[in-house]
C-alpha positions in Angstrom: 49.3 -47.5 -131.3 49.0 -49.1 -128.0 52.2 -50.5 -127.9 53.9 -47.5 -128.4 52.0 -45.8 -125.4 53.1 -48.8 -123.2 56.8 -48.3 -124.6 58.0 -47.2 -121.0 57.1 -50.0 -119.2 59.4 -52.3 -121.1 62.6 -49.5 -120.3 62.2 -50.3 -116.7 65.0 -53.1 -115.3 63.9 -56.3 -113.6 64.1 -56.1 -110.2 63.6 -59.2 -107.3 60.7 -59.3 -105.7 61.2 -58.1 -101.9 64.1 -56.5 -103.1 65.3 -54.1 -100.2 66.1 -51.6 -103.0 62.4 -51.8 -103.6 61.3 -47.9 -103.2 58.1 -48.2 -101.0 55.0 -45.6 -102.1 55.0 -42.4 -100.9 57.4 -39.9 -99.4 59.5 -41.8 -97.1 60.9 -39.1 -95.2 57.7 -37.7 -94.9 56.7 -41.2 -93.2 59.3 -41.5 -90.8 59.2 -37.6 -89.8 55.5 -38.5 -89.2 56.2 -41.5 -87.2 58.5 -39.7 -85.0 55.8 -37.0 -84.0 53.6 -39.8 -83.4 55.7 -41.5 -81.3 57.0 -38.4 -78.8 53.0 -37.4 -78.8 52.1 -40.8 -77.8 55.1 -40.5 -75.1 54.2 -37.2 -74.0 50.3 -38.3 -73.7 50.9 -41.3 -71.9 53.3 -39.3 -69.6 50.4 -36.7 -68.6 48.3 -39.3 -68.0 50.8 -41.3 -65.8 50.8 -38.3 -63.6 47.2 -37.5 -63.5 46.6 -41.2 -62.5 48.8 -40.5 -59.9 47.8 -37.3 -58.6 44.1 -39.1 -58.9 45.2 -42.1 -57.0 46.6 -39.5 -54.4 44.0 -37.7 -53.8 41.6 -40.8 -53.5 44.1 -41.9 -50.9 44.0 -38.6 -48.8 40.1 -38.6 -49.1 40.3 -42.4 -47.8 42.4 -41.6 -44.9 40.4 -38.5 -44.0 37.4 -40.5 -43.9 38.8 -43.9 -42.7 39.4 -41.4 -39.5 36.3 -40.0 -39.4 35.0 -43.3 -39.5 37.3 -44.7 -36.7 36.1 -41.8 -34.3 32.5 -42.2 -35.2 33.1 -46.5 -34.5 34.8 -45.9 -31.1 32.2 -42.9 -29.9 29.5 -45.9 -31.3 31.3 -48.4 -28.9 31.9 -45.9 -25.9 28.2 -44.9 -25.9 26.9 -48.9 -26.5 29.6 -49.6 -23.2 27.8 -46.6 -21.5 24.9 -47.8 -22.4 25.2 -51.2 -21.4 26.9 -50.1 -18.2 23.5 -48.2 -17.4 21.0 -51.0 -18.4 23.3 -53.4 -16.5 22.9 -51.6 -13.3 19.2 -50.4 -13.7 19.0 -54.6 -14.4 20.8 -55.0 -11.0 18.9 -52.8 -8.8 15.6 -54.7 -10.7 17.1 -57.8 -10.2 17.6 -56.7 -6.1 14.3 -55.2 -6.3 12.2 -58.0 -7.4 14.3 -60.6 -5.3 13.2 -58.9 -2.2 9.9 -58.4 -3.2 9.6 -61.9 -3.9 11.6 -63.1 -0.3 8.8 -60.7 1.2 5.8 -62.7 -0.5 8.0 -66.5 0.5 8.2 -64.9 4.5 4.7 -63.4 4.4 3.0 -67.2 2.9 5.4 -68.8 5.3 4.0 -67.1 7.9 0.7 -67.9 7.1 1.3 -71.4 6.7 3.0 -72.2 10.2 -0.1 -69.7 11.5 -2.4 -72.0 9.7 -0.3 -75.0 11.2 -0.4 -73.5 14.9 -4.3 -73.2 15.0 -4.8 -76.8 13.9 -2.6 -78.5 16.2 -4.1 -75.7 18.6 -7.5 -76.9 17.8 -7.0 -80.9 18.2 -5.3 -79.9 21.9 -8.2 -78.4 22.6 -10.6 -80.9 21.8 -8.6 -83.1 23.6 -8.9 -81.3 26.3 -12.7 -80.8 26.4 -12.9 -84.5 26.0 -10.6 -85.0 28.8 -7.9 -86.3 27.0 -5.3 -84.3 29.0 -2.4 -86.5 28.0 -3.4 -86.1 24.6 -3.9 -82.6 24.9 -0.9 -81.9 26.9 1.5 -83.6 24.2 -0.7 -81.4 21.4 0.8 -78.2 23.2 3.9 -79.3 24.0 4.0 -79.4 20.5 3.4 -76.3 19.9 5.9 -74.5 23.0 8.6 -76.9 20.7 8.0 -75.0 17.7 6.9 -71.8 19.2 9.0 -71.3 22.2 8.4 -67.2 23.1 4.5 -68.1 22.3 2.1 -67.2 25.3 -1.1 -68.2 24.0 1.1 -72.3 23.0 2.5 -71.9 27.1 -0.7 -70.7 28.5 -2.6 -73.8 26.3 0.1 -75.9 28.5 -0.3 -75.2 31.5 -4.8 -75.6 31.5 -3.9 -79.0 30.2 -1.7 -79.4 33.0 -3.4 -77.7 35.8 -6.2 -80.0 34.7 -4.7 -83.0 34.8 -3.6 -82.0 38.2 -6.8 -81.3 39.2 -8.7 -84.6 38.1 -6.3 -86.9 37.8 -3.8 -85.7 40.3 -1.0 -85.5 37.5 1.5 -83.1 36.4 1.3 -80.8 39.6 4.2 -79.7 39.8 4.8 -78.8 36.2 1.9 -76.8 35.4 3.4 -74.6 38.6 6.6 -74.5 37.0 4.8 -73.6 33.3 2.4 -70.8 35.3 6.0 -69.4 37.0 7.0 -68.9 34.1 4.0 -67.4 32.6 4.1 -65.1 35.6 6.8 -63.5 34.7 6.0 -62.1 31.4 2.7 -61.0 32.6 0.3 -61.0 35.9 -2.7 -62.1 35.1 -5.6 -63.0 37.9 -6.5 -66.4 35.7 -2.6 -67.5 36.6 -2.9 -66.9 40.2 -5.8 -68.6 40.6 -4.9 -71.8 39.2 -1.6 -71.7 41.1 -3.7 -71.1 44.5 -6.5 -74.0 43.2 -2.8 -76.7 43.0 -1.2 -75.6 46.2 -5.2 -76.3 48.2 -5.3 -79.3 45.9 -2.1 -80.6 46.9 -2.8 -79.5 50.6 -0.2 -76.5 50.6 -3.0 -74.0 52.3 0.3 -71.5 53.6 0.8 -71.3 49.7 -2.8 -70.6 48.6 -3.2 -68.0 51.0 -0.1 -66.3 49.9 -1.6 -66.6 46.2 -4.8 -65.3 46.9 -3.6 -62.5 49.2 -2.0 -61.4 45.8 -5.3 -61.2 44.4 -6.4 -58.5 47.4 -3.3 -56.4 46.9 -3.9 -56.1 43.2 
């Protein structure tokens, strides 16, 4: 009974195994008419997207140079205005800088000034005591001191000439210099204290014709 049933499978022939006349399964036009579609569909596909890529990767380009411009314009305004403003905080800098350096030459001059004034009284001072102690040598070179370093100074030339005049006086010294000194004093001002002392030399020295001319000066003032 079951041999019967199974009677067909001993009609078949013996074939090789891999034999190319070996029908595979199925329909095999069917397969290859399917693996045709497949393959012009998965051309086509890749095709579209090709081109979208492309179009894509265009526009992404033209978006990039649009803004790479932008950008470029925005960079250079950006630099222009940090020049500008550099240019403006360079001179405001300047005029500070010119500013504070003659404020501060101003301030040098003015503590200058009060240190050769400071200077002037002292030696001024020690003259003076010389002088009152009847050191008229002492004094004298004291205030020739200060003519040396004060040349156009009245009180440092009338200082001078009282150390002189003095000296002329008591020690019958420097006569003719503190005449010379009170010329000179004479004419940058006229003052009765000059022409006295002048008169007081020329009666000291014996010149009477010359104290009378100095004193008659007095009367006509």
């Amino acid at each position: 009974m079951g041999f019967g049933l199974q009677k067909w499978i001993y009609s078949q022939k013996p074939r090789k195994a891999f034999s190319k006349d070996r029908k595979p399964i199925g329909n095999t036009i069917q397969n290859h008419e399917t693996k045709g579609a497949f393959n012009d569909d998965t051309i086509h596909l890749i095709g579209r997207l090709k081109e979208k890529h492309t179009e894509t990767e265009k526009r992404r380009i033209r978006i990039l140079n649009k803004y790479s411009g932008m950008l470029k314009a925005i960079l250079i305004s950006f630099a222009g205005l940090i020049l500008l403003l550099g240019a403006i905080n360079f001179g405001l800098n300047k005029e500070s800088q010119e500013k504070a350096q003659v404020a501060r030459q101003k301030m040098i001059n003015k503590r200058i000034k009060k240190e050769e004034q400071r200077a002037f009284n002292l030696v001024l001072e020690y003259g003076q005591n010389h002088l009152r102690n009847k050191e008229y040598e002492l004094a004298i070179k004291e205030f020739e001191q200060l003519t040396i370093n004060n040349p156009d100074n009245i009180t440092a030339k009338e200082a001078l000439a009282n150390a002189l005049y003095f000296a002329c006086i008591e020690k019958n010294i420097e006569c003719d210099r503190a005449l010379k000194i009170y010329d000179e004093l004479k004419q940058i001002a006229i003052k009765e204290q000059y022409i006295q002392n002048v008169a007081a030399i020329y009666i000291h020295n014996g010149d009477f014709e010359e104290a009378d001319i100095e004193l008659n000066k007095l009367k006509n003032k």
